[in-house]
C-alpha positions as CSV (number, residue, x, y, z in Angstrom):
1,X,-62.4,6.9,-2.9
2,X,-59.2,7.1,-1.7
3,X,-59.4,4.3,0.5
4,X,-61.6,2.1,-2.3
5,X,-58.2,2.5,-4.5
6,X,-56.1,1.5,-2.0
7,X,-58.0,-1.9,-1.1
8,X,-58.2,-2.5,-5.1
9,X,-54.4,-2.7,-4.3
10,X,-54.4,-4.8,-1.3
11,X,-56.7,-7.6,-3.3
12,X,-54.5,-7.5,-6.6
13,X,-51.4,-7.7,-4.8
14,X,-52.9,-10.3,-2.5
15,X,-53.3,-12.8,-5.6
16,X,-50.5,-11.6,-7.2
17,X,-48.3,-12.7,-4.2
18,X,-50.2,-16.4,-4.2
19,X,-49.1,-16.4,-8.3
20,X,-45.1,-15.0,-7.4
21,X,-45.2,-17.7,-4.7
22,X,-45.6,-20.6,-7.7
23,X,-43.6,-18.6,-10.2
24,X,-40.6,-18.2,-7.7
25,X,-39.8,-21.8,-7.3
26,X,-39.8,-22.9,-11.0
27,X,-38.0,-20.2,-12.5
28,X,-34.7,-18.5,-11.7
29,X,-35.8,-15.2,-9.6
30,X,-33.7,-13.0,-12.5
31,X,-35.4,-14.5,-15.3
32,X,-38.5,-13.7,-13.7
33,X,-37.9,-10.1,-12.5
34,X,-36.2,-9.5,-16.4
35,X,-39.9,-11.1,-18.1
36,X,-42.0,-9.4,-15.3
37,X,-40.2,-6.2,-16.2
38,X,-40.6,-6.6,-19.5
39,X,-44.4,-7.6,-19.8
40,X,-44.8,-4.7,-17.4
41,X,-43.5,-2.1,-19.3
42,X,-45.5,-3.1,-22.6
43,X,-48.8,-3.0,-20.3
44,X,-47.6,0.3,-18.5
45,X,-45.9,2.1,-21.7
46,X,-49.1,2.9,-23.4
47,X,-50.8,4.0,-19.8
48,X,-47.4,6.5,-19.4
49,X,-48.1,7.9,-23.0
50,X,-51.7,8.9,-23.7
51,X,-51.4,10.7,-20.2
52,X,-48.7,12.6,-21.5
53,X,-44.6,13.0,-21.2
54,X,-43.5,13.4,-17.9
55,X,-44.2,17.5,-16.8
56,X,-41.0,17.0,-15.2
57,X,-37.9,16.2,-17.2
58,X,-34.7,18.0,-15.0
59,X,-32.4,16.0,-12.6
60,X,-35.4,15.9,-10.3
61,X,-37.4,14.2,-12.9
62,X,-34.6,11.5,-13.6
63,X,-34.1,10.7,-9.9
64,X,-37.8,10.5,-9.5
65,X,-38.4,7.9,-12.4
66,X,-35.6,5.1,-12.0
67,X,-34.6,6.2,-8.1
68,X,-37.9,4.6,-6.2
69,X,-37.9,1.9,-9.1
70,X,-34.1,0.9,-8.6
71,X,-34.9,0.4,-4.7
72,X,-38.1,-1.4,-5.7
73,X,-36.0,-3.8,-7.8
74,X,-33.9,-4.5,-5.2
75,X,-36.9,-5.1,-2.9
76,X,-38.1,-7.2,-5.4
77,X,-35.6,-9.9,-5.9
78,X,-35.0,-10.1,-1.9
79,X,-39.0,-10.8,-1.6
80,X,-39.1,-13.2,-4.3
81,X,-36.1,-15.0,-2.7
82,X,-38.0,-14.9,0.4
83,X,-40.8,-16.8,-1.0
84,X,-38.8,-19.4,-2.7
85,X,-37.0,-20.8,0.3
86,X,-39.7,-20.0,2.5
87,X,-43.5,-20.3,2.9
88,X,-46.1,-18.3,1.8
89,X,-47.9,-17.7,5.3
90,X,-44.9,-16.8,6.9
91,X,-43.3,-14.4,4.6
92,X,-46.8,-12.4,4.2
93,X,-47.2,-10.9,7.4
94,X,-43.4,-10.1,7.6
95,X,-43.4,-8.1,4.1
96,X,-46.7,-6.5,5.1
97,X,-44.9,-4.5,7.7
98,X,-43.9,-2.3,4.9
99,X,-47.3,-0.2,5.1
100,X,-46.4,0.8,8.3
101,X,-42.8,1.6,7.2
102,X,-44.5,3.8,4.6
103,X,-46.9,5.2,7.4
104,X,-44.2,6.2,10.1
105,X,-42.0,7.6,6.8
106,X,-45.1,9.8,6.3
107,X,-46.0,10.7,9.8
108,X,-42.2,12.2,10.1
109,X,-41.2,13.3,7.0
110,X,-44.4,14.7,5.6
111,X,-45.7,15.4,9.2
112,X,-48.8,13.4,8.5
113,X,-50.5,13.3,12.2
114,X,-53.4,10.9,13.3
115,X,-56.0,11.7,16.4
116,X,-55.8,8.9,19.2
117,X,-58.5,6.7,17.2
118,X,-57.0,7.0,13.9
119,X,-53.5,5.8,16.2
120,X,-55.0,3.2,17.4
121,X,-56.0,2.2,14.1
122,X,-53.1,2.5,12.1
123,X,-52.1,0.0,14.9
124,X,-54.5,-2.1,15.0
125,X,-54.8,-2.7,10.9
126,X,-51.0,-3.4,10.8
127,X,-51.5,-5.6,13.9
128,X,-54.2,-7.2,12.0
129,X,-52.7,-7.9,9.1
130,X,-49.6,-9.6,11.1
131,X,-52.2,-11.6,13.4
132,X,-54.1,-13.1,10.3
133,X,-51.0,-13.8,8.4
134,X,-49.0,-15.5,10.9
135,X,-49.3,-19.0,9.9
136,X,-47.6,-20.9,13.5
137,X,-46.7,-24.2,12.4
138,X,-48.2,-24.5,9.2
139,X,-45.0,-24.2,7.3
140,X,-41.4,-23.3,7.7
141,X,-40.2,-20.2,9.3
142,X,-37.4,-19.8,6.2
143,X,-36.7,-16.5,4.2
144,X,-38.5,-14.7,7.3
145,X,-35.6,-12.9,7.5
146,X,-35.2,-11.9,3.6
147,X,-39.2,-11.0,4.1
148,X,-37.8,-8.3,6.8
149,X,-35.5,-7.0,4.7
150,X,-37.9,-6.6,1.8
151,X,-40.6,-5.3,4.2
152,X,-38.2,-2.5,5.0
153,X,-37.2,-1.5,1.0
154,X,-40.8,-1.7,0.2
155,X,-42.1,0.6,2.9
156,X,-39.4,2.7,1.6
157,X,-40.1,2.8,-2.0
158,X,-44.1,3.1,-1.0
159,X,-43.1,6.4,0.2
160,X,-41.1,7.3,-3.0
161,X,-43.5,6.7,-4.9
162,X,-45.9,8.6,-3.6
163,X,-43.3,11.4,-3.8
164,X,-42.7,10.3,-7.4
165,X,-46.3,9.9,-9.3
166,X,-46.9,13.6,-7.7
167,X,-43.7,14.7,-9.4
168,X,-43.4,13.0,-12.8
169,X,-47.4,11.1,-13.2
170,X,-48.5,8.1,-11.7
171,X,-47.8,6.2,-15.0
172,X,-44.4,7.3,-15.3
173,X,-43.7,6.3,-12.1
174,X,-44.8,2.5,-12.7
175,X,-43.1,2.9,-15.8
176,X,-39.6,3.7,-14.5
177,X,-39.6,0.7,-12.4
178,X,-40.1,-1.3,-14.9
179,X,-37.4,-0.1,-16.9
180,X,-35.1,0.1,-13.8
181,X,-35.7,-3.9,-13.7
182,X,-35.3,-4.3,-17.3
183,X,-31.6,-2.5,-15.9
184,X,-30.9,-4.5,-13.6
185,X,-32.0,-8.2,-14.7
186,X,-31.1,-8.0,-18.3
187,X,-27.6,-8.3,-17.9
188,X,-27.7,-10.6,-15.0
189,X,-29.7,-13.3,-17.0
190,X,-27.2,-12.3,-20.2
191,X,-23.5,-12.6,-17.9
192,X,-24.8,-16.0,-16.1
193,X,-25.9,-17.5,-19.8
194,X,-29.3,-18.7,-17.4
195,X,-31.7,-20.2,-19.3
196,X,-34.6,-17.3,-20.2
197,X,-37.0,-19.2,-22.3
198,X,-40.7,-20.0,-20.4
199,X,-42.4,-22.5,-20.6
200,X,-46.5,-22.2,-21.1
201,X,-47.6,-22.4,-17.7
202,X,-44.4,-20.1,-16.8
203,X,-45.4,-17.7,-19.4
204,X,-49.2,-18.0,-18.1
205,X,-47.8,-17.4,-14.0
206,X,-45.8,-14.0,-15.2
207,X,-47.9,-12.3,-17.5
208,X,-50.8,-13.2,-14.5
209,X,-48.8,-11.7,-12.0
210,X,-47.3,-8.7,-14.1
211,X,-50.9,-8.0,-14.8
212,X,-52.1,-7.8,-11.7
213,X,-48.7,-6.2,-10.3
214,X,-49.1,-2.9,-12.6
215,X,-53.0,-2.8,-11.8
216,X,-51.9,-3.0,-8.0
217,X,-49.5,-0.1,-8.6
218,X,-51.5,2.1,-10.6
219,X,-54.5,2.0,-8.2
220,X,-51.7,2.8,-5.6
221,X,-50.7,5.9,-7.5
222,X,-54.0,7.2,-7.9
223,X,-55.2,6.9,-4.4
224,X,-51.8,8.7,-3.3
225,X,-53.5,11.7,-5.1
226,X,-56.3,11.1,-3.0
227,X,-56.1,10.3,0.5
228,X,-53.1,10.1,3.5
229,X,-49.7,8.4,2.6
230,X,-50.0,6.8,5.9
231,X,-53.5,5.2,5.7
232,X,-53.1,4.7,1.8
233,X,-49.8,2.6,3.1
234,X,-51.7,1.0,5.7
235,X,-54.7,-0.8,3.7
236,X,-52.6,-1.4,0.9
237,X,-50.6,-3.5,3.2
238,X,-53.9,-6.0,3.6
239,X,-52.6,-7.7,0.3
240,X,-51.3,-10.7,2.9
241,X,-54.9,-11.0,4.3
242,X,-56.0,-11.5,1.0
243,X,-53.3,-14.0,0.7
244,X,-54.1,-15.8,3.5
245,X,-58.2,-15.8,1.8
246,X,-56.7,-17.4,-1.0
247,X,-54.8,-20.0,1.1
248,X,-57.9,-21.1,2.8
249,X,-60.7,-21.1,0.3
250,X,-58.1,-22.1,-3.0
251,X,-55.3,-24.0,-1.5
252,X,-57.8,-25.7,1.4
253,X,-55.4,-24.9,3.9
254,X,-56.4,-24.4,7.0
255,X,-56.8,-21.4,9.0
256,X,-56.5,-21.3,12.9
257,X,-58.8,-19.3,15.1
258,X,-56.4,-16.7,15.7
259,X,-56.0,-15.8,12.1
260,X,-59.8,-15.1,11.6
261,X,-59.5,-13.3,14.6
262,X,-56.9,-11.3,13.0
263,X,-58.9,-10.8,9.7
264,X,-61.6,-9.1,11.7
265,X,-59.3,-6.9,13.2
266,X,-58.2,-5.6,10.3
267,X,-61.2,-4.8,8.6
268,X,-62.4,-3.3,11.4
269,X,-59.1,-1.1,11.6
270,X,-59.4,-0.3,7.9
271,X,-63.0,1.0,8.2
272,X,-61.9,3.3,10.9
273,X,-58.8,4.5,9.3
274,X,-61.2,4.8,5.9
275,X,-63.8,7.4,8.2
276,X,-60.5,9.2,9.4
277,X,-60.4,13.0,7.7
């Protein structure tokens, strides 16, 4: 079940990235982490409630709802930069590197441990994911390095939080990102007088994306409470191959042989890593 979750992931943040991707280049990136915030936090607030106030309230509790969500933030507005100045096939595979950041957080902080085939797995799905993402020529190589960085803060926080939900509730954990952006972009978008006021087809691309954003994150959550950081991280990080699905069957782009190759590779990996007890 564990593994089910995690893929609901993968495919919501794989058409959430294609939405970002169109959002990102029409509207300025802290006016649209201060709206994604916000329509985030009125779909997650009523989640967080009926499951009950957070069993954790101390300093603990504090650092684990707005600590994972400040570095998500951060993440956040270096990936959406990323996909403004560069192309959506290659910042995918770059950012998806993050589930294996997670993973190898897991496998030496948690002392999570894989037989040889799972191994070979784990390196086999991330190598996957990269193969059937890379898009060669097909657009500019631009923002590669910002998706790097990104990839790095977003393994991170995927480890946190897993840490997190297991300390304060799934829902509270979504939650205190959003609020952690509201933080953050608010008074950006306030100091620099930038224009905050949507359009319809803006409004329509951020409250598409925040939706499927929060459902990404809460079937994250819950299949942390189910199965291995390290594989959780690992399919999860298949949201680019659903990217690059979109790409070819929406957007008519096409793909080359070596990214279907790649796409079979993965799935293969994730069944594997799925079987793995």
């Amino acid at each position: 079940m564990g593994a089910l979750l995690a893929m609901m992931t993968a495919i919501a943040w794989g058409v959430n990235e294609w939405v970002v991707a169109r959002a990102a280049r029409t509207i300025s990136i802290p006016v649209l982490g201060m709206w994604m915030s916000t329509f985030g936090l009125v779909v997650i607030l009523p989640i967080a409630f009926v499951t009950g106030m957070p069993p954790n309230l101390g300093t603990s509790g504090l650092v684990s709802l707005f600590g994972p969500g400040l570095l998500a933030v951060g993440s956040g507005f270096v990936y959406w930069m990323a996909l403004r100045i560069g192309k959506l096939a290659i910042v995918s595979p770059v950012v998806a590197t993050s589930g294996a950041v997670a993973a190898l957080l897991a496998v030496f902080l948690l002392g999570e441990r894989f037989g040889p085939i799972g191994a070979v797995a784990l390196f086999g799905a991330v190598a996957g994911v990269v193969l059937a993402s890379y898009g060669g020529d097909s657009g500019s190589r631009a923002g590669m390095g910002l998706a790097a960085v990104a990839a790095v803060g977003f393994g991170a926080y995927t480890f946190a939080l897993a840490l997190a939900s297991a300390d304060i509730g799934p829902a509270w954990a979504v939650a205190g990102y959003r609020i952690a952006g509201i933080m953050v972009f608010l008074p950006v978008v306030m100091l620099r007088h930038l224009e905050w006021r949507l359009d319809r087809e803006q409004r329509r691309l951020v409250m598409t994306a925040t939706v499927l954003e929060t459902v990404g994150f809460i079937t994250l959550v819950m299949a942390f409470g189910l199965e291995r950081v390290a594989i959780v991280s690992v399919i999860m990080a298949q949201f680019a191959t659903v990217a690059v699905l979109l790409a070819a069957t929406v957007l008519r782009e096409r793909l080359r042989p070596h990214q279907w190759a790649g796409v079979g590779v993965v799935i293969v990996a994730t069944s594997v890593l799925a079987g793995v007890r």
